[in-house]
ChimeraX commands (.cxc) that place a marker at each C-alpha (Angstrom):
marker #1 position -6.43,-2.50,-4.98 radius 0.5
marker #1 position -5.17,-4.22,-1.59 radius 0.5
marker #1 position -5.99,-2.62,1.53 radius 0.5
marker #1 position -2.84,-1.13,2.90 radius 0.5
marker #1 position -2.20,-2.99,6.77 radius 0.5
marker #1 position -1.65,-0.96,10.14 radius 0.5
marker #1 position 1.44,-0.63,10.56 radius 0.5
marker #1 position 4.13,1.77,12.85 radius 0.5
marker #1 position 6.72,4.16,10.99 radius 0.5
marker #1 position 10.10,1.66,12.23 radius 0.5
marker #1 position 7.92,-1.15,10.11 radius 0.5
marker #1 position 8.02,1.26,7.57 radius 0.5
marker #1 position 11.20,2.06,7.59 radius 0.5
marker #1 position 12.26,-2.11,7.67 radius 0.5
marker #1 position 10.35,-2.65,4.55 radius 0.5
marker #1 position 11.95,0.38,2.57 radius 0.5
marker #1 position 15.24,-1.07,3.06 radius 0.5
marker #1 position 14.22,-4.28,1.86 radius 0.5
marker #1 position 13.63,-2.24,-1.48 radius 0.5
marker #1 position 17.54,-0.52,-1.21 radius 0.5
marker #1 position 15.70,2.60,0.46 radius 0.5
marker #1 position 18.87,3.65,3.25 radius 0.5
marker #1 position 18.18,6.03,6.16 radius 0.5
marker #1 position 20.35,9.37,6.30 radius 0.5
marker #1 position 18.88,11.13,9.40 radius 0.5
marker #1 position 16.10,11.86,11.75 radius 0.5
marker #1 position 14.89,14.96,12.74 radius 0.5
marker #1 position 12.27,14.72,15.47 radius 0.5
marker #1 position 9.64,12.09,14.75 radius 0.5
marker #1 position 10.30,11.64,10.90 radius 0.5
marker #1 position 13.10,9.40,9.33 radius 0.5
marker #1 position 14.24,10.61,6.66 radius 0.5
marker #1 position 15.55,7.93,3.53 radius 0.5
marker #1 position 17.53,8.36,0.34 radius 0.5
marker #1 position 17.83,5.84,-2.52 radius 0.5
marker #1 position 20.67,6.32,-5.09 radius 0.5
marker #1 position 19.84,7.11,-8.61 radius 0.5
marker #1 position 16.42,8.47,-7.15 radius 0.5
marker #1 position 15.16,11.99,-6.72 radius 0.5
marker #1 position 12.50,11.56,-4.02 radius 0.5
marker #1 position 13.56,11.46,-0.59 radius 0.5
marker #1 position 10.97,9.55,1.74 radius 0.5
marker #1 position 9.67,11.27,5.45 radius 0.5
marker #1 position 8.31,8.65,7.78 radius 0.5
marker #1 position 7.00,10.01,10.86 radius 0.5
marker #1 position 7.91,7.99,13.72 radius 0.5
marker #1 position 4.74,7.32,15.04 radius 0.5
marker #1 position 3.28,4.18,16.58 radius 0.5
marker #1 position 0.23,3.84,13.20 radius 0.5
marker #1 position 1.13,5.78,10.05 radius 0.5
marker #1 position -1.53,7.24,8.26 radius 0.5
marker #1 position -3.13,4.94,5.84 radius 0.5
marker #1 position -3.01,7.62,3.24 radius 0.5
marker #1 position 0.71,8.45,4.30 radius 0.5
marker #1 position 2.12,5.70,3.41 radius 0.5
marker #1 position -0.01,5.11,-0.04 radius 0.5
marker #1 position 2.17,9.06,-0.48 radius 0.5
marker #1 position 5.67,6.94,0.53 radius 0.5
marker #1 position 4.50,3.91,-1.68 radius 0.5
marker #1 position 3.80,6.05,-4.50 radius 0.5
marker #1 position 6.62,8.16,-4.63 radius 0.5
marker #1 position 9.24,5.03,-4.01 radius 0.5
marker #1 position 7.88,3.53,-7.28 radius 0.5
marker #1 position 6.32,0.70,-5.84 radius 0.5
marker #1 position 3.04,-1.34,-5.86 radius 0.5
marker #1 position 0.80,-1.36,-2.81 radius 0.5
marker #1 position 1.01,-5.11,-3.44 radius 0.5
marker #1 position 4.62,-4.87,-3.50 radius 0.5
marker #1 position 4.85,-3.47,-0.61 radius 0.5
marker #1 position 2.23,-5.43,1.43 radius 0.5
marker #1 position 4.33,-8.99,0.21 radius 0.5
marker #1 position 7.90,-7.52,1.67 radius 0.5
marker #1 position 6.04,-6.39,4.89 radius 0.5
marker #1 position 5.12,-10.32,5.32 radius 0.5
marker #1 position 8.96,-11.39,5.04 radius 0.5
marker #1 position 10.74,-8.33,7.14 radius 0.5
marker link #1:1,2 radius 0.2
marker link #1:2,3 radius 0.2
marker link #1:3,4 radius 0.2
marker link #1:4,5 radius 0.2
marker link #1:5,6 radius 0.2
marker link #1:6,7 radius 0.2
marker link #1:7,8 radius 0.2
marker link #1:8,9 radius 0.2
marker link #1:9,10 radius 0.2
marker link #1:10,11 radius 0.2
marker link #1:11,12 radius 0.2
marker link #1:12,13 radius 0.2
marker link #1:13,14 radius 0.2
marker link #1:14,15 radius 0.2
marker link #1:15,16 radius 0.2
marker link #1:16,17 radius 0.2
marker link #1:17,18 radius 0.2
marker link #1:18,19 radius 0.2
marker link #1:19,20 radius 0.2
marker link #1:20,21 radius 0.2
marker link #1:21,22 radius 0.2
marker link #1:22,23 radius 0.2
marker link #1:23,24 radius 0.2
marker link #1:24,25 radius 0.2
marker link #1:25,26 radius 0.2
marker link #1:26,27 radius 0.2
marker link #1:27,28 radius 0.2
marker link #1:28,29 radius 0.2
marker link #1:29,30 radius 0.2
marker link #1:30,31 radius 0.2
marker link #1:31,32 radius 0.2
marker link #1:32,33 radius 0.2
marker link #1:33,34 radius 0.2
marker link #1:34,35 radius 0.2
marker link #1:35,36 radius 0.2
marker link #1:36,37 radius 0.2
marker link #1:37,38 radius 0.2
marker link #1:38,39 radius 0.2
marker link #1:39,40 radius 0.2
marker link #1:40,41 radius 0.2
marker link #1:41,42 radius 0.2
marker link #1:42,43 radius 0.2
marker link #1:43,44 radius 0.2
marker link #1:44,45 radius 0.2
marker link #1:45,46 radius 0.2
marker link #1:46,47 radius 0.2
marker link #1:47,48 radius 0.2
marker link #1:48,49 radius 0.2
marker link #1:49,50 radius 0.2
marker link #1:50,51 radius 0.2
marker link #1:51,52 radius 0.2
marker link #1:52,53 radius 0.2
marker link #1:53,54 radius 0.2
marker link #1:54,55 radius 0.2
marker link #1:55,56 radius 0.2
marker link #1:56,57 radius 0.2
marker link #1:57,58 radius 0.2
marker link #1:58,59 radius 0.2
marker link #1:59,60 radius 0.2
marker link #1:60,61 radius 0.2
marker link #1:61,62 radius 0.2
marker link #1:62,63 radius 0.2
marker link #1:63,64 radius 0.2
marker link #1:64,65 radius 0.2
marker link #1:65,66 radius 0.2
marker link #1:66,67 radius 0.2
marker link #1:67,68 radius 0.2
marker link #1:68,69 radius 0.2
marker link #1:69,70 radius 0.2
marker link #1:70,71 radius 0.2
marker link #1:71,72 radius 0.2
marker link #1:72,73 radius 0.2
marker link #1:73,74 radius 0.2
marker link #1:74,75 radius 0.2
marker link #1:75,76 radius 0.2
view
């Protein structure tokens, strides 16, 4: 399994709309993003590092691979 990179919650956010993910809101430090035809809605907290095991949670419930995820952080 790839190690998941450093990386800050507008990052995040960039590389979930490469995958169609839009963002709807934010409500203090988290941005929240909806997908249509999906029923999980993704929280990313606004925060300079995101939790490595945070954003395995986001990666997991967007349907994606970590490797995925990892190869469309390298081209946004």
């Amino acid at each position: 399994m790839p190690a998941i990179p450093a990386m800050s919650g507008r990052k995040a956010v960039r590389v979930f709309e490469y995958f169609g993910w839009q963002v709807v809101r934010q409500r203090g430090s988290h941005i929240i993003m909806v997908k249509e035809d999906h029923i999980a809605t993704l929280s990313i907290p606004d925060h300079k590092e995101v939790a490595k095991g945070t954003l395995r949670g986001l990666i997991r419930s967007a349907n994606l691979t970590v490797a995925e995820f990892i190869s469309a952080s390298k081209k946004v």
